[in-house]
C-alpha positions in Angstrom: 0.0 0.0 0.0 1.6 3.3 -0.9 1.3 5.7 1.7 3.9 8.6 0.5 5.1 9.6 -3.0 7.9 12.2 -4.1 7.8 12.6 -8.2 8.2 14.4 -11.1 4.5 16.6 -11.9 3.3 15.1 -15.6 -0.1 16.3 -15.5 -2.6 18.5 -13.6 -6.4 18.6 -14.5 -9.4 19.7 -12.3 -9.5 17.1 -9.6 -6.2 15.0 -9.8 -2.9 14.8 -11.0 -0.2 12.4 -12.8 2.7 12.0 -10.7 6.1 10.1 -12.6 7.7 7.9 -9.6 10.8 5.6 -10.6 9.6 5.4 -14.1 5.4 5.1 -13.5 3.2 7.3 -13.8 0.6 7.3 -10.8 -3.0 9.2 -11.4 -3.6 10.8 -7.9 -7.0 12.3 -6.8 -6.5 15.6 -5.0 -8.6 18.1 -3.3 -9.4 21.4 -4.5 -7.8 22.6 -1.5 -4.2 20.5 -2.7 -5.1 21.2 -6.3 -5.3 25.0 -5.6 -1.7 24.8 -3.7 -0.2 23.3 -6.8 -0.9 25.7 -9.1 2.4 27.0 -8.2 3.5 24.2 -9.6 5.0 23.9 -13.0 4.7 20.8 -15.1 8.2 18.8 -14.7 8.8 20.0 -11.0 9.3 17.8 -8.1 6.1 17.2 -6.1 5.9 15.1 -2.3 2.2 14.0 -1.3 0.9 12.0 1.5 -1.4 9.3 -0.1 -4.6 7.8 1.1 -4.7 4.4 -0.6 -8.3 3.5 -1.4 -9.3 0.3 -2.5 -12.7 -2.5 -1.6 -14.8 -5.0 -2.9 -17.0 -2.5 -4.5 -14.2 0.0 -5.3 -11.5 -2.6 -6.5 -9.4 -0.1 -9.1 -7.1 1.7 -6.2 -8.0 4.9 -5.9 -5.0 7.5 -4.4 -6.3 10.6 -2.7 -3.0 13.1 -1.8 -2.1 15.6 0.4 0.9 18.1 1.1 0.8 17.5 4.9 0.4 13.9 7.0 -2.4 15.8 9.4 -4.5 16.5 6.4 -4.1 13.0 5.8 -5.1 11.8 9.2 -7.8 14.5 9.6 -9.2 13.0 6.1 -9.7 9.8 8.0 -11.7 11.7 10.5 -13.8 13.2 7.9 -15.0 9.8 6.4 -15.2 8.6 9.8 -18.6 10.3 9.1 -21.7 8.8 8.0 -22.1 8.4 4.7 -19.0 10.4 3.5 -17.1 8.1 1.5 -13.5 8.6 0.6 -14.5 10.4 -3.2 -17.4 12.1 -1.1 -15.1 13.4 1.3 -12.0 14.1 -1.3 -14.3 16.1 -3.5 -15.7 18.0 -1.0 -12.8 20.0 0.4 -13.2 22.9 -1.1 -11.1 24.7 1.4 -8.4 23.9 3.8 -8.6 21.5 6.7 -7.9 24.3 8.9 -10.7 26.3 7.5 -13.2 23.2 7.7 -11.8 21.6 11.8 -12.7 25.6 12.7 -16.0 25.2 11.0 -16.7 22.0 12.9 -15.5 23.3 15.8 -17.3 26.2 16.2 -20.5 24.4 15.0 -20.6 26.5 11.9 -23.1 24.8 10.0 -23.2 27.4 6.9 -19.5 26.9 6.5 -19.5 23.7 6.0 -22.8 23.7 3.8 -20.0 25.7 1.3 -18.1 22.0 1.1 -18.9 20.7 -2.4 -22.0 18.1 -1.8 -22.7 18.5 1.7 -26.4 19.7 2.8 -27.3 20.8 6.0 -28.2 17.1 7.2 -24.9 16.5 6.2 -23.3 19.7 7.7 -25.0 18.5 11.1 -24.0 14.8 10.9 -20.2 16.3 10.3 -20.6 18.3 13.8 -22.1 15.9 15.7 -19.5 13.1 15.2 -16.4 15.0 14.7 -17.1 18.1 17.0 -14.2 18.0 19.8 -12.1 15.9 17.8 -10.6 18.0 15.7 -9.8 21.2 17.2 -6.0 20.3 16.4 -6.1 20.4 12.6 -7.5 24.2 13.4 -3.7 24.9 14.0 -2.6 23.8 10.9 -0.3 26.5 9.6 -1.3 28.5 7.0 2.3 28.7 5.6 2.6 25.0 5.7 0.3 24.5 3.3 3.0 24.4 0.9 1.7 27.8 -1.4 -0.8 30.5 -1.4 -4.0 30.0 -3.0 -3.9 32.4 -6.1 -4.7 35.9 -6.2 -7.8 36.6 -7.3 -6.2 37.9 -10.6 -5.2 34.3 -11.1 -8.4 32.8 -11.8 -10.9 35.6 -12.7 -8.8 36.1 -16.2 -9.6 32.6 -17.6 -13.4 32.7 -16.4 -13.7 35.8 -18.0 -12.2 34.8 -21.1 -15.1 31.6 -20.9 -17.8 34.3 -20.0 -16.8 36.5 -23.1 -15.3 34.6 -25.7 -17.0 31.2 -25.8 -20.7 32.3 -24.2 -21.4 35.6 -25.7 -21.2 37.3 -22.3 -20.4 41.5 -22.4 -17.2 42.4 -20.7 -19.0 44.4 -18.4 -21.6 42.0 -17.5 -19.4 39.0 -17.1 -17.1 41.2 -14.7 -20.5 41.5 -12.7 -21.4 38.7 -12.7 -18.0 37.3 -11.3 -17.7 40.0 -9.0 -21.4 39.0 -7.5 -20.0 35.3 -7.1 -16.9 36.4 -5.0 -19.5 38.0 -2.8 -21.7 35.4 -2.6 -18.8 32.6 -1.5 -15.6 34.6 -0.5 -13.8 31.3 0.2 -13.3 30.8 -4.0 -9.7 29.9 -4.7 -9.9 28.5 -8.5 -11.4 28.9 -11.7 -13.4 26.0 -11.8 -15.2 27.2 -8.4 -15.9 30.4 -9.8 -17.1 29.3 -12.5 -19.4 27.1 -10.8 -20.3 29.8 -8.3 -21.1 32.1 -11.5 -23.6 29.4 -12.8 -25.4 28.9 -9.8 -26.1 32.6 -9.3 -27.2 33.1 -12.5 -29.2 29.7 -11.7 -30.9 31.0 -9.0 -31.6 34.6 -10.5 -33.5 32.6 -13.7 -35.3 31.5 -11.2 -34.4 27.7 -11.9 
């Protein structure tokens, strides 16, 4: 079972990477939360992840889940610890740091953790009530240890705009307000593809749908 990996970066896409170690190249899932972190990353640098190695009878194709830190690792197991969060579940959920989400828990902050890709408030509740008091030492989690700052906003609004205006017929001006009305709605946005996603369900929700 592979626990660690250190290898060259082949590949990034939305919600994993390919890794090259000693000559094979290993697909690794990774949260947004890791994703975001290695977009300081170019392709052909050296990358080190902690690997959650998930594998049973009705998942039999290993599935690797990586992060930059062994306590993200271990506060991962927490997390599917809860009912009905499965390892994909839980991986595709973190949106935002395990710091961000043990404070969230900790503090009972339900709406936080409602932000978490898939989770509803039964969810959100379910999250508190078995993990509350369990967690409060992934809260200290260093920011700088999180191996790179999530992007600037700069960093990701360019390439959503660029979708808004030159492939769905958006204005300039009303694509810039209709990203800058997603950053207010969900401040915690650290990528394009949650943006962008954040910019759909506004306009969703103002259509009425």
């Amino acid at each position: 079972m592979i626990a660690y990996m250190e290898g060259r970066l082949l590949k990034k896409d939305a919600d994993r990477i390919l890794l090259l170690a000693n000559q094979v190249g290993y697909e690794i899932m990774v949260p947004a939360f890791v994703r975001d972190a290695l977009n300081a990353k170019k392709i052909g640098e050296e990358v080190a992840l902690h690997i959650y190695w998930h594998q049973t009878e009705h998942q039999p194709k290993p599935v690797l889940i990586g992060f930059h830190l062994e306590a993200e690792k271990e506060f991962f197991q927490h997390f599917i610890s809860v009912d009905a969060i499965g390892p994909i579940k839980a991986a595709k959920a973190m949106t935002i740091s395990v710091r961000e989400i043990a404070n969230a828990i900790e503090s009972g902050d339900l709406d936080r953790l409602k932000y978490l890709k898939g989770i509803g408030p039964r969810t959100a509740q379910k999250i508190v009530a078995t993990l509350r008091g369990k967690v409060g030492k992934f809260a200290l989690i260093r920011k700088e240890e999180t191996s790179a700052e999530a992007p600037a906003p700069e960093d990701f609004i360019e390439p959503v705009m660029e979708v808004l205006v030159g492939q769905l017929g958006h204005k300039p001006a009303d694509a810039k307000r209709m990203i800058a009305q997603a950053l207010k709605r969900n401040c915690s946005i650290a990528s394009p593809e949650a943006l962008f996603d954040e910019v759909y369900r506004g306009e969703r929700i103002s259509d009425g749908s």
